[in-house]
mmCIF file as gemmi writes it, N, C-alpha and C atoms, coordinates in Angstrom:
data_model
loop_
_atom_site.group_PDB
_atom_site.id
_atom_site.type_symbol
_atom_site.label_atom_id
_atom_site.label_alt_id
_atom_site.label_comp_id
_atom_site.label_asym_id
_atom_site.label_entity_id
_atom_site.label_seq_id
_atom_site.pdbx_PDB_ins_code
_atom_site.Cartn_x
_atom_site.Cartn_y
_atom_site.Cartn_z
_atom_site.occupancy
_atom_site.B_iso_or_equiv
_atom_site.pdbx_formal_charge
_atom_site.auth_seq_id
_atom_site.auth_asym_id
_atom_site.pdbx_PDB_model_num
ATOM 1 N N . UNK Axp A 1 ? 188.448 127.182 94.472 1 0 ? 1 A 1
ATOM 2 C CA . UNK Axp A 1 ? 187.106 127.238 95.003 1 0 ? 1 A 1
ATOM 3 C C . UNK Axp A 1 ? 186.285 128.323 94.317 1 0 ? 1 A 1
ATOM 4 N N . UNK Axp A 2 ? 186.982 129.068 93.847 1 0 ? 2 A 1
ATOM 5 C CA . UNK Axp A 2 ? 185.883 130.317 93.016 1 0 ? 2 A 1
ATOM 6 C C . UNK Axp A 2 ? 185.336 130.069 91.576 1 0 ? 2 A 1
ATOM 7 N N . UNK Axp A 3 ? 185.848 128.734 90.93 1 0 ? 3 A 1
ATOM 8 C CA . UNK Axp A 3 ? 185.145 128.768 90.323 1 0 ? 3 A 1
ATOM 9 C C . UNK Axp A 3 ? 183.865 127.401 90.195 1 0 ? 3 A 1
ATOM 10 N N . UNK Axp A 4 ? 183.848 126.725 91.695 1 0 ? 4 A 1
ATOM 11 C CA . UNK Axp A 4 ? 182.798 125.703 91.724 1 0 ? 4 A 1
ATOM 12 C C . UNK Axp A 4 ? 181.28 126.315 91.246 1 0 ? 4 A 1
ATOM 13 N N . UNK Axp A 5 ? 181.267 127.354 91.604 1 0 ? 5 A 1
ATOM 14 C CA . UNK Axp A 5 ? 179.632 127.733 90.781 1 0 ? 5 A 1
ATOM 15 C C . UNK Axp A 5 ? 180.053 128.103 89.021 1 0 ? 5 A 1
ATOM 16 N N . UNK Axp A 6 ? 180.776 128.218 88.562 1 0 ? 6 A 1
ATOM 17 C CA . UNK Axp A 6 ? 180.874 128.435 87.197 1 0 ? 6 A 1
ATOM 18 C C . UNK Axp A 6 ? 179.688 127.772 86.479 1 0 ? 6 A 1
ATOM 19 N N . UNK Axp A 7 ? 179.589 126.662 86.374 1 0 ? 7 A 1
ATOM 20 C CA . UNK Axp A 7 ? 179.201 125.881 86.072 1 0 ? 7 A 1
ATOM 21 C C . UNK Axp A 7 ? 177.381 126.205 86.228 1 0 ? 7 A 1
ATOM 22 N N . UNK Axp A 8 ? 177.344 126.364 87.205 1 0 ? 8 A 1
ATOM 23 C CA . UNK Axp A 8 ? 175.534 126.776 87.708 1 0 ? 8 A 1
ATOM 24 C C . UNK Axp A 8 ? 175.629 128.392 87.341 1 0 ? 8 A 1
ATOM 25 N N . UNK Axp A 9 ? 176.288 129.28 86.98 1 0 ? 9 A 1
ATOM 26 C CA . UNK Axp A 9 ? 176.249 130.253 86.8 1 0 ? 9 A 1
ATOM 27 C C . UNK Axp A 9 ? 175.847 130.317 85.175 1 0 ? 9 A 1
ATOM 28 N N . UNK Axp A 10 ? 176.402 129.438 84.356 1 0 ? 10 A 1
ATOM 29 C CA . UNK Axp A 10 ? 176.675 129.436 82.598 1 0 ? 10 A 1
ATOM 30 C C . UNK Axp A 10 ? 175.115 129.139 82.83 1 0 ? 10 A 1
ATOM 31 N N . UNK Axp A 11 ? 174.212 128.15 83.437 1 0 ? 11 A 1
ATOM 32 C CA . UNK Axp A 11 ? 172.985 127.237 83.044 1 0 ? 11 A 1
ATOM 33 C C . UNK Axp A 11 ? 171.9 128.424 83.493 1 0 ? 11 A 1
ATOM 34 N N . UNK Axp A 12 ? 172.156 129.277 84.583 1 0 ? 12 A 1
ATOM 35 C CA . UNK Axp A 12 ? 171.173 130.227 85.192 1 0 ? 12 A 1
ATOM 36 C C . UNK Axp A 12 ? 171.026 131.281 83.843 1 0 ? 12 A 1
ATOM 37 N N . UNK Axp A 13 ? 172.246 131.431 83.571 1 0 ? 13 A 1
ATOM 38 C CA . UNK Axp A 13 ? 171.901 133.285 82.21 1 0 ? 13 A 1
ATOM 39 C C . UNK Axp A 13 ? 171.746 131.916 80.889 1 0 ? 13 A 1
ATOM 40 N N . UNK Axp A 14 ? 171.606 130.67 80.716 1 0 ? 14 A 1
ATOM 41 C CA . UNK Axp A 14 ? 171.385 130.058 79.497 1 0 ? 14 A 1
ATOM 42 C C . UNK Axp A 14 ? 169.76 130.079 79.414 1 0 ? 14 A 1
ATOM 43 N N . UNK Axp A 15 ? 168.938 129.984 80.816 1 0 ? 15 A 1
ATOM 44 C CA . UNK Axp A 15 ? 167.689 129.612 81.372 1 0 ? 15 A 1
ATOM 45 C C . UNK Axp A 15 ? 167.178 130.956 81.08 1 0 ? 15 A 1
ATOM 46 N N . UNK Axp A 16 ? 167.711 132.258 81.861 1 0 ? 16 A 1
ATOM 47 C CA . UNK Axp A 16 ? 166.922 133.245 82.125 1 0 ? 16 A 1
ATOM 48 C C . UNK Axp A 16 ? 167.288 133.869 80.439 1 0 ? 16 A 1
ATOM 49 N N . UNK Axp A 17 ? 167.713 133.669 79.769 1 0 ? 17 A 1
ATOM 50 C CA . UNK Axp A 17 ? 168.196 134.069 78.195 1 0 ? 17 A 1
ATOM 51 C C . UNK Axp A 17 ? 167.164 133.72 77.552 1 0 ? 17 A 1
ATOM 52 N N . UNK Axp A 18 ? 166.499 131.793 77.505 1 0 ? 18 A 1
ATOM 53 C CA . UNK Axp A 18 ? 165.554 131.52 77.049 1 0 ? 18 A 1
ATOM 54 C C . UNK Axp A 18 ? 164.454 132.324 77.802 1 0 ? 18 A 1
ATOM 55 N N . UNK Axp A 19 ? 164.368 133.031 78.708 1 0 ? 19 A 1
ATOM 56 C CA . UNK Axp A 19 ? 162.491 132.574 79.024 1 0 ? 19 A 1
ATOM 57 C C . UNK Axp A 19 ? 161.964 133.858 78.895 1 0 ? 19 A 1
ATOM 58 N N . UNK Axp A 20 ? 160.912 134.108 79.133 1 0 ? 20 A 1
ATOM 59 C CA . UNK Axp A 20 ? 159.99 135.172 78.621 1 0 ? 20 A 1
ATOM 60 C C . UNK Axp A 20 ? 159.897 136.633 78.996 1 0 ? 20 A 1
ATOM 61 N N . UNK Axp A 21 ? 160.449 137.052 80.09 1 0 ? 21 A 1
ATOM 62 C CA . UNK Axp A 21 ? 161.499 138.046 80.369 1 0 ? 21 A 1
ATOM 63 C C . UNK Axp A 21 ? 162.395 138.7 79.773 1 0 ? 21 A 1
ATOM 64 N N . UNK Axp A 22 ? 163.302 137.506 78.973 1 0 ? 22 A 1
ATOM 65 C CA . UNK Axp A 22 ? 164.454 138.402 78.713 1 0 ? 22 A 1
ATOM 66 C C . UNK Axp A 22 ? 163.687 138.579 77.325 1 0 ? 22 A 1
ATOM 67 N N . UNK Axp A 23 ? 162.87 137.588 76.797 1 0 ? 23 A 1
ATOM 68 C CA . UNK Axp A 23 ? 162.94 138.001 75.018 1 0 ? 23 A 1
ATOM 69 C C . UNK Axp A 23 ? 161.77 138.47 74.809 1 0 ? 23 A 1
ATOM 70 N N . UNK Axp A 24 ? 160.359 138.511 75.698 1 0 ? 24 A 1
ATOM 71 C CA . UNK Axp A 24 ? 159.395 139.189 75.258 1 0 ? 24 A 1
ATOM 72 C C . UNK Axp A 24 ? 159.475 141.005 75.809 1 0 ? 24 A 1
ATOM 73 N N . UNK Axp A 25 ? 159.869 140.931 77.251 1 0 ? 25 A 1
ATOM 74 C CA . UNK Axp A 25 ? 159.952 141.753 77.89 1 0 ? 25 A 1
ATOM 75 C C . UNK Axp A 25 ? 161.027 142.533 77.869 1 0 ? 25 A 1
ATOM 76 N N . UNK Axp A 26 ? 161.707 142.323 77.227 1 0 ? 26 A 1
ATOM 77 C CA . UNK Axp A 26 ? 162.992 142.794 76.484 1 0 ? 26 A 1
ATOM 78 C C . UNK Axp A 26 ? 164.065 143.597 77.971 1 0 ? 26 A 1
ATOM 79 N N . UNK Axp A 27 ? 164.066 142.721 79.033 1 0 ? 27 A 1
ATOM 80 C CA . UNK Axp A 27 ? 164.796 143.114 80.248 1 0 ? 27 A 1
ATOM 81 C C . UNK Axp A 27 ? 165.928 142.482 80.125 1 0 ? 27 A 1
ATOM 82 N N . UNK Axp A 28 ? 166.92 143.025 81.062 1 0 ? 28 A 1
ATOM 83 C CA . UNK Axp A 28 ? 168.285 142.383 81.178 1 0 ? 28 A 1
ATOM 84 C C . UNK Axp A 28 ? 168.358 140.987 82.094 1 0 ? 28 A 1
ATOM 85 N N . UNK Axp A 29 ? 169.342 140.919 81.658 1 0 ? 29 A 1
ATOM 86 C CA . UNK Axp A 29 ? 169.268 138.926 82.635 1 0 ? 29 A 1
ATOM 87 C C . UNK Axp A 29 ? 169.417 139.453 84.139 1 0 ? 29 A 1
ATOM 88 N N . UNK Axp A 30 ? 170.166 140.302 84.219 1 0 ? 30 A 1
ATOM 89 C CA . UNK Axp A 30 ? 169.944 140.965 85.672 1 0 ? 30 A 1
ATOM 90 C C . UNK Axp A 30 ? 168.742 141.52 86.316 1 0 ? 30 A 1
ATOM 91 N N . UNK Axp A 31 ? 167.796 142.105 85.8 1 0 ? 31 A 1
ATOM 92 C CA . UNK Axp A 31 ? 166.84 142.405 86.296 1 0 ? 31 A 1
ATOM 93 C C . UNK Axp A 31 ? 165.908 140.862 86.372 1 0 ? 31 A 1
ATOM 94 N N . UNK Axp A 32 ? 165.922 139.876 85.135 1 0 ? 32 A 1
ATOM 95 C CA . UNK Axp A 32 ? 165.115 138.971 85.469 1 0 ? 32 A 1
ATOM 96 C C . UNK Axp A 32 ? 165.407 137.747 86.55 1 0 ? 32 A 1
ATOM 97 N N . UNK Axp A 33 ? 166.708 137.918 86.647 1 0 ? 33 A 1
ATOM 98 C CA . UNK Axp A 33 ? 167.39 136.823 87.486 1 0 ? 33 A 1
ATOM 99 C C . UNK Axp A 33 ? 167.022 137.651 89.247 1 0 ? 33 A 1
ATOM 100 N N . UNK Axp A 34 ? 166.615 139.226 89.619 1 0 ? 34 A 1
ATOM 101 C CA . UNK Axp A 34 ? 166.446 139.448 90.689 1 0 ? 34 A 1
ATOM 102 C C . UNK Axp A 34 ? 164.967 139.394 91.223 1 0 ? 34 A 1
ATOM 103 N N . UNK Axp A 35 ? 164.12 139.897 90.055 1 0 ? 35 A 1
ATOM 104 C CA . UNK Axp A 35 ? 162.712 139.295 90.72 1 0 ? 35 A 1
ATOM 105 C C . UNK Axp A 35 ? 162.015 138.218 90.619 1 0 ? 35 A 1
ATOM 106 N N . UNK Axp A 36 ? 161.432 138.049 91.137 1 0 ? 36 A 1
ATOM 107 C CA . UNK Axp A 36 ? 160.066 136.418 90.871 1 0 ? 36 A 1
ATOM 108 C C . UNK Axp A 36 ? 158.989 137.236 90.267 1 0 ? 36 A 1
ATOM 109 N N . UNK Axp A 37 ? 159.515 136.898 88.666 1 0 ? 37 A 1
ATOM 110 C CA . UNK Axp A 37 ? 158.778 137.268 87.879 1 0 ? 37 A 1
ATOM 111 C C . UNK Axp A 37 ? 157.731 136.057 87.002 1 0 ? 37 A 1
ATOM 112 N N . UNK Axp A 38 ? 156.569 136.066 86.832 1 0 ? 38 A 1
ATOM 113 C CA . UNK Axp A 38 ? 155.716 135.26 86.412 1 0 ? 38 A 1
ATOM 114 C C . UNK Axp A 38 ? 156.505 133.975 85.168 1 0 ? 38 A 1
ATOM 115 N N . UNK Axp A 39 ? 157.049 135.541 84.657 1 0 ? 39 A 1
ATOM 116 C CA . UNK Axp A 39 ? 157.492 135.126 82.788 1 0 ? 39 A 1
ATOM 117 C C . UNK Axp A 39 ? 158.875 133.908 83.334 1 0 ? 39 A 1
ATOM 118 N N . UNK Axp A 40 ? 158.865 133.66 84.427 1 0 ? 40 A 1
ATOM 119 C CA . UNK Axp A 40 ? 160.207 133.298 84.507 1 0 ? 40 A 1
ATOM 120 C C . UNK Axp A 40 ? 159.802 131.767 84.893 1 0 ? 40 A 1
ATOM 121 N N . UNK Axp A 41 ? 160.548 130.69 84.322 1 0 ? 41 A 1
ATOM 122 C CA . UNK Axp A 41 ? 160.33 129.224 84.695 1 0 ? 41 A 1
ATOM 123 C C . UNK Axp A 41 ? 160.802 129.104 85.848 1 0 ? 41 A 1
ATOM 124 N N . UNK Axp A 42 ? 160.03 127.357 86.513 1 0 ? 42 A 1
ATOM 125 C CA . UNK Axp A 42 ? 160.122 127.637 87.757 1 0 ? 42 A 1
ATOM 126 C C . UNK Axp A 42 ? 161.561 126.57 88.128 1 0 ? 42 A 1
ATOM 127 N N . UNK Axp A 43 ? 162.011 126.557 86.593 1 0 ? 43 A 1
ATOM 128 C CA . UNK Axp A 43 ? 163.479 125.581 86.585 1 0 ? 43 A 1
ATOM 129 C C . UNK Axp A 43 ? 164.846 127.456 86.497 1 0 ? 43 A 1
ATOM 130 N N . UNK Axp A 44 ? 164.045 128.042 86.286 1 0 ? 44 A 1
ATOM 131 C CA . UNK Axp A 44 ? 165.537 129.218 86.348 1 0 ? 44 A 1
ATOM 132 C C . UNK Axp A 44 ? 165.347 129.057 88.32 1 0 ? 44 A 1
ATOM 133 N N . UNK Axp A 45 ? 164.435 129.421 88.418 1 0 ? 45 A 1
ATOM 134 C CA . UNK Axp A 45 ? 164.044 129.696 90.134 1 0 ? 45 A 1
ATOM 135 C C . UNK Axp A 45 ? 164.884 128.903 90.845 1 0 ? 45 A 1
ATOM 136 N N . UNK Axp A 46 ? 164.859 127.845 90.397 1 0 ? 46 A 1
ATOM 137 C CA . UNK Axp A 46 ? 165.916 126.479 91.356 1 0 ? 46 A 1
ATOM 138 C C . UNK Axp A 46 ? 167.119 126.591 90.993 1 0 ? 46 A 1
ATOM 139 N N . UNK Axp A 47 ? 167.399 126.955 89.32 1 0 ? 47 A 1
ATOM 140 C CA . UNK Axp A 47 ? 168.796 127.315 89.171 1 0 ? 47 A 1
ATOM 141 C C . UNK Axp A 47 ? 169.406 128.406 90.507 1 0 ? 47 A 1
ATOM 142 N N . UNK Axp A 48 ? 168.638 129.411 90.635 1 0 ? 48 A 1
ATOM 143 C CA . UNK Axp A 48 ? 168.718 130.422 90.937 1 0 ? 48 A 1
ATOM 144 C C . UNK Axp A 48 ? 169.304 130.458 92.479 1 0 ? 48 A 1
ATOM 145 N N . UNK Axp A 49 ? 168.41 129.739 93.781 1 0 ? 49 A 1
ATOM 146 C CA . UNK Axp A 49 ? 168.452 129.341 94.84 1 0 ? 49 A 1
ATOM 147 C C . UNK Axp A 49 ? 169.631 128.156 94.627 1 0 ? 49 A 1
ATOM 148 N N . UNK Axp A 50 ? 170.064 127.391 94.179 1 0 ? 50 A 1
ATOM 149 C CA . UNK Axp A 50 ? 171.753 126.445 93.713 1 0 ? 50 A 1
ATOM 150 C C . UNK Axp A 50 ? 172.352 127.787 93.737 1 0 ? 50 A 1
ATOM 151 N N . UNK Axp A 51 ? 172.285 128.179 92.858 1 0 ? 51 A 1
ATOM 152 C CA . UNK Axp A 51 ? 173.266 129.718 92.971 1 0 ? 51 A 1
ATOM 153 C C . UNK Axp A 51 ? 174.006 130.157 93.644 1 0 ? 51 A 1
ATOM 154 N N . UNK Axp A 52 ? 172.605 130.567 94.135 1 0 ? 52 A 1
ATOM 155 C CA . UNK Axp A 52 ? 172.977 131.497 95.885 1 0 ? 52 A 1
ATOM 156 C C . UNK Axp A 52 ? 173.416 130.377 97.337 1 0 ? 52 A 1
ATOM 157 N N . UNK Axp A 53 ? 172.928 129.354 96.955 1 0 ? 53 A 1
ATOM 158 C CA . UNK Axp A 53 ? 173.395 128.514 97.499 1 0 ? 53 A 1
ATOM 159 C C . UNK Axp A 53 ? 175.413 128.296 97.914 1 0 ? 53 A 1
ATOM 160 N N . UNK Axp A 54 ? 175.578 127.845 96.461 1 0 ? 54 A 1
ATOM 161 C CA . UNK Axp A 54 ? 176.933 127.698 96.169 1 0 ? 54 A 1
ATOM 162 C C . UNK Axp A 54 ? 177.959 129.147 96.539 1 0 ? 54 A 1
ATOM 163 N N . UNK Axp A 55 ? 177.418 130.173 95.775 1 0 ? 55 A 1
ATOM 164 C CA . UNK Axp A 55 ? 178.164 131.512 96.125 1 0 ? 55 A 1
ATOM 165 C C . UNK Axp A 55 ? 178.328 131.438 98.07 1 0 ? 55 A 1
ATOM 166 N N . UNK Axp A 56 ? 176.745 131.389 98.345 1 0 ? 56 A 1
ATOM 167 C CA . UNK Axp A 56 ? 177.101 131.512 100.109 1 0 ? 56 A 1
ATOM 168 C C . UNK Axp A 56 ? 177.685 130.801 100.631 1 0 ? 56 A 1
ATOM 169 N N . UNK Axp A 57 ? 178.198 129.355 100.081 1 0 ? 57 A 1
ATOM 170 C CA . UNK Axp A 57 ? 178.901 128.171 100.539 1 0 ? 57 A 1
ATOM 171 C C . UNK Axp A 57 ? 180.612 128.697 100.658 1 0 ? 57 A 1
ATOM 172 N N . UNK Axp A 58 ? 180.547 129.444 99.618 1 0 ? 58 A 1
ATOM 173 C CA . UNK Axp A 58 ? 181.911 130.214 99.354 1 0 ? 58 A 1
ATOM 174 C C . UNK Axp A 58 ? 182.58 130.837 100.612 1 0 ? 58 A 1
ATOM 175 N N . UNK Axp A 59 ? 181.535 131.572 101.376 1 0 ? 59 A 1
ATOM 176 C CA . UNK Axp A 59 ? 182.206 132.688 101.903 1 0 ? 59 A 1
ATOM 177 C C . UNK Axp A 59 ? 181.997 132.156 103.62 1 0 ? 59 A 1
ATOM 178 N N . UNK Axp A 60 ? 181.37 130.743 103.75 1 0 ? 60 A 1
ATOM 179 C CA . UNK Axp A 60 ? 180.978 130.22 104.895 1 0 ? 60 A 1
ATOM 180 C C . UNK Axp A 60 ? 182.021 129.392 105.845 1 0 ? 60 A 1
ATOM 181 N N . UNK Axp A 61 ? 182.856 129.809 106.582 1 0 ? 61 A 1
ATOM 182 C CA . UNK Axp A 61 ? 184.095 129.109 107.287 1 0 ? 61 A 1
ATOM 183 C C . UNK Axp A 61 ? 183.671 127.649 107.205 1 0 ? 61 A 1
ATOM 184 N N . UNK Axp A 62 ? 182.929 126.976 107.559 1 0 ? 62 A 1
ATOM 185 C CA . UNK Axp A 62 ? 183.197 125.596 107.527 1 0 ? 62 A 1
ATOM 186 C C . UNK Axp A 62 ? 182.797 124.989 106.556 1 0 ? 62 A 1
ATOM 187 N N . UNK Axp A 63 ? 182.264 125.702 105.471 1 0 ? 63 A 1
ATOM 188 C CA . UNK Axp A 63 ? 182.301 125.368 104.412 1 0 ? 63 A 1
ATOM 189 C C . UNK Axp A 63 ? 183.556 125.115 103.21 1 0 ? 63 A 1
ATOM 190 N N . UNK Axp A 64 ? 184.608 126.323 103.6 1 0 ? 64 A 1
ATOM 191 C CA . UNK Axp A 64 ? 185.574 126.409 102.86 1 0 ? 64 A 1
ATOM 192 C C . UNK Axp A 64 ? 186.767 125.458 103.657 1 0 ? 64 A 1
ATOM 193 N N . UNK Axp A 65 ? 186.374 125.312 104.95 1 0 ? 65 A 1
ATOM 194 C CA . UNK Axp A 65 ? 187.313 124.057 105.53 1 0 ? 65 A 1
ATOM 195 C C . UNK Axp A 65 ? 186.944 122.336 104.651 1 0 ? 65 A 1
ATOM 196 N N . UNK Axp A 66 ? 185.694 122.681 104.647 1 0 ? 66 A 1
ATOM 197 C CA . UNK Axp A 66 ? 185.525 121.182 104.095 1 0 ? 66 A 1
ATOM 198 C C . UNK Axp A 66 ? 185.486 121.181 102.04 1 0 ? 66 A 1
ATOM 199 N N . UNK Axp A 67 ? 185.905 122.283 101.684 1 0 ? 67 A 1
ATOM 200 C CA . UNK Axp A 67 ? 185.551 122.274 100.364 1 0 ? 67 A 1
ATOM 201 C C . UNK Axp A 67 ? 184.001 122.846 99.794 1 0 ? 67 A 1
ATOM 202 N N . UNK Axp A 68 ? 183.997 123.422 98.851 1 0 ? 68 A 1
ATOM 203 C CA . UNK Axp A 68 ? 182.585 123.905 98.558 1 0 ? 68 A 1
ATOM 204 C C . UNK Axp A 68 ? 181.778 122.876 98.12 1 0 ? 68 A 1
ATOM 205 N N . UNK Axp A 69 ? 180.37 122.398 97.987 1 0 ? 69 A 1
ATOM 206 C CA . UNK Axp A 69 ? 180.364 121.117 97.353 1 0 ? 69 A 1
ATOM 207 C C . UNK Axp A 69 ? 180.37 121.658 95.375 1 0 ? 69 A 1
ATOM 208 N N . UNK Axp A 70 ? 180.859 121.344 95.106 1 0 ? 70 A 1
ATOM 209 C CA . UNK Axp A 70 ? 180.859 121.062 93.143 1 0 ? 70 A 1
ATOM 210 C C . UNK Axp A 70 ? 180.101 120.838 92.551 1 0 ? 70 A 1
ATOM 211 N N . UNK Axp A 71 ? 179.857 121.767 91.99 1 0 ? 71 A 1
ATOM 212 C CA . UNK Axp A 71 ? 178.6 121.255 90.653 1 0 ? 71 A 1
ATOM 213 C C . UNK Axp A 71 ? 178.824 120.154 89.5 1 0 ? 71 A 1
């Protein structure tokens, strides 16, 4: 089960890598992946919320009874 977000994790730092944050603004994928920043597409944003989604699915009892759902 820990590694069902892998997958949405590789596409979020592939997204926030391309966009205008990390390469104009010369910030870390960490700082751009924590704010709602303009420079940032509004396809990392949804990556982003899947994310947190999946991670919280992780740690949610009836979630981990029924399986996390899979990316």
């Amino acid at each position: 089960m820990s590694k069902s977000c892998k997958g949405l994790a590789a596409e979020l730092v592939k997204c926030i890598s391309e966009s205008d944050c990390f390469k104009v603004e010369n910030r870390s994928i960490r700082e751009c992946a924590k704010e709602k920043s303009p420079n940032v597409s509004s396809e990392c944003v949804g990556l982003r919320e899947t994310y947190f989604n999946c991670k919280r699915g992780q740690v949610d009892m009836r979630a981990r009874i029924r399986g996390n759902k899979g990316y």
